[in-house]
C-alpha positions in Angstrom: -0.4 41.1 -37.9 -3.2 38.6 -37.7 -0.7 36.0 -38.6 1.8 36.3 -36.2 -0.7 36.7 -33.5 -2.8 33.3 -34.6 1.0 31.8 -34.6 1.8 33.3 -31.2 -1.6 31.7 -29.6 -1.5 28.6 -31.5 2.4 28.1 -29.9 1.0 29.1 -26.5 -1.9 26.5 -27.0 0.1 23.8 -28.2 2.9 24.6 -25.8 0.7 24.3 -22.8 -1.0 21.6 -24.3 2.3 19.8 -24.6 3.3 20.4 -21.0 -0.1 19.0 -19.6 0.0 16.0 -21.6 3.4 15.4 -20.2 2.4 16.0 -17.1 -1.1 13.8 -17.4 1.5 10.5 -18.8 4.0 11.4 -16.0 1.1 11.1 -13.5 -0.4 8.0 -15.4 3.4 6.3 -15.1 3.1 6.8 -11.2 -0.2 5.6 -11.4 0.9 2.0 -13.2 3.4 2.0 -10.8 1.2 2.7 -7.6 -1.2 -0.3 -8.9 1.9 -2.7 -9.5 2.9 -2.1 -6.0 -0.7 -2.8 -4.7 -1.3 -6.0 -6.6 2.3 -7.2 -5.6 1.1 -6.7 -2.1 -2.6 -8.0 -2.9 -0.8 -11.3 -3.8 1.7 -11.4 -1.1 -1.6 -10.9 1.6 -3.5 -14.0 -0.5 -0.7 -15.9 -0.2 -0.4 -15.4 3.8 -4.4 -16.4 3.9 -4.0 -19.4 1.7 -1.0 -20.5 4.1 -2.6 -19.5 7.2 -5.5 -21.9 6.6 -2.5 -24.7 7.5 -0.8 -22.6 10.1 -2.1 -24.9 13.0 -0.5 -23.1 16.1 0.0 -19.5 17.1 3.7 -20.1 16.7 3.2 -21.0 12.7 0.2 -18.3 12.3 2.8 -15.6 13.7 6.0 -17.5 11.1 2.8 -16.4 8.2 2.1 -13.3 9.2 5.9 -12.4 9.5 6.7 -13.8 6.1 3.9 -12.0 4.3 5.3 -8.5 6.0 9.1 -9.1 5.1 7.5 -10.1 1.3 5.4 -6.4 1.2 8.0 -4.5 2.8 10.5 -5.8 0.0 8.6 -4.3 -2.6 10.9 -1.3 -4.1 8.8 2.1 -3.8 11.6 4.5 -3.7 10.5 5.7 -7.1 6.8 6.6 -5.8 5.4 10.2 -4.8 6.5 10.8 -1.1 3.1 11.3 -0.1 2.4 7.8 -0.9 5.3 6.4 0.4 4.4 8.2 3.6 1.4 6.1 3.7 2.7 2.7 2.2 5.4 2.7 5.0 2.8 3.3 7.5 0.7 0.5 6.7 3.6 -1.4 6.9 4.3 -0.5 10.1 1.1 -1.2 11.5 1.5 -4.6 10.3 5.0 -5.0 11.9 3.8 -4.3 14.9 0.9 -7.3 14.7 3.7 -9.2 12.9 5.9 -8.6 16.4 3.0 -8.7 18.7 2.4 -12.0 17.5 5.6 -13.4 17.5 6.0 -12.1 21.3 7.4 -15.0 23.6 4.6 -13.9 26.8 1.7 -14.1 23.7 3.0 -17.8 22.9 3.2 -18.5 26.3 0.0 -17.3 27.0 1.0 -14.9 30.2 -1.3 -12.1 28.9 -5.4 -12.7 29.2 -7.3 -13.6 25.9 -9.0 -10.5 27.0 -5.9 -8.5 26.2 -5.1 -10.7 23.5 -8.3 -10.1 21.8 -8.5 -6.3 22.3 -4.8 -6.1 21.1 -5.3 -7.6 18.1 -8.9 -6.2 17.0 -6.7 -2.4 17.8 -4.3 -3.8 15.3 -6.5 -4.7 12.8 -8.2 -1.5 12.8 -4.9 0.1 12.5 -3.8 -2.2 9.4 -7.2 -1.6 8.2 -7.5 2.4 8.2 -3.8 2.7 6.9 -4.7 0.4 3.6 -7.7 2.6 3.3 -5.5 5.5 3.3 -2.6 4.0 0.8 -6.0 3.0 -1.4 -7.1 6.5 -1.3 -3.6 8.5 -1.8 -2.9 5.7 -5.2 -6.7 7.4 -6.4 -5.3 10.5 -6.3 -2.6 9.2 -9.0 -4.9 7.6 -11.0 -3.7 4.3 -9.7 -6.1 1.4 -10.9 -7.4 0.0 -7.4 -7.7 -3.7 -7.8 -11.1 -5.5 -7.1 -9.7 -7.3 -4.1 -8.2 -4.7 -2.9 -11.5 -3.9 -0.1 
C-alpha cells in the first residue's frame, strides 16, 4: 500500500510539475517575443532620432515622425497576450495622433499659436510617454527582458 501511494504522489508531483514547467516556457516564449517586439521598436525610434537630427523643416520632421510610426505599427503582434496588445496598440495610437498632428496642413502653415502648438505637443508627449511606460510594465509581467534604452 505504501507503494502505490508513494507512486500516486510521485505522479501527482511530477504531473503538476510538468504542467508548470510548461506553463513557466510558454510564458518565457511570450516573453522573447514581447522583448523582440520592443527592441524592433527601440530601433525603429533611434532610427527616427538619428534622421530627425537632418529633418530641417517641420514638413521633413513630420515625413520622420510618420515613417518611424508606419515602421512600429508594422511589427506583427497578433501572436502576443491581448492584454499587451491592448497596450502596444495604444501607444501606437498616441503616436498617430502626434504623427497626424504634425503632418496637419494649419500646423505647417502656422495658423494655430506656438502657444497651442507647444501645449499640444508637450500633451502628446505625455501621452506617448505614459502608454510606453505601460507597454514596459505589461512585457514585465511576462518576463519580457526590458532593454536598457528602453527609459
Amino acid at each position: 500500500m505504501k507503494f502505490i501511494t508513494a507512486v500516486v504522489a510521485f505522479s501527482i508531483t511530477f504531473g503538476f510539475s510538468t504542467v508548470l514547467a510548461g506553463l513557466l516556457g510558454e510564458n518565457n516564449q511570450t516573453g522573447q517575443k514581447i522583448s523582440s517586439l520592443l527592441e524592433r521598436d527601440i530601433a525603429n525610434g533611434q532610427e527616427m532620432e538619428e534622421i530627425s537630427r537632418f529633418a530641417y523643416s517641420p514638413f521633413e520632421y513630420a515625413e520622420v515622425v510618420t515613417e518611424y510610426v508606419d515602421n512600429s505599427q508594422a511589427i506583427d503582434d497578433t501572436n502576443l497576450p491581448p492584454d499587451f496588445r491592448i497596450a502596444w496598440q495604444t501607444h501606437m495610437q498616441a503616436w498617430r495622433a502626434h504623427a497626424n498632428f504634425l503632418s496637419r496642413n494649419d500646423y505647417m502653415k502656422k495658423k494655430i499659436s506656438v502657444e497651442e502648438i507647444s501645449k499640444i505637443t508637450t500633451e502628446q508627449k505625455y501621452e506617448i510617454l505614459t502608454t510606453w511606460m505601460n507597454v514596459l510594465k505589461i512585457a514585465r509581467r511576462y518576463d519580457a527582458v526590458i532593454p536598457f534604452n528602453a527609459y
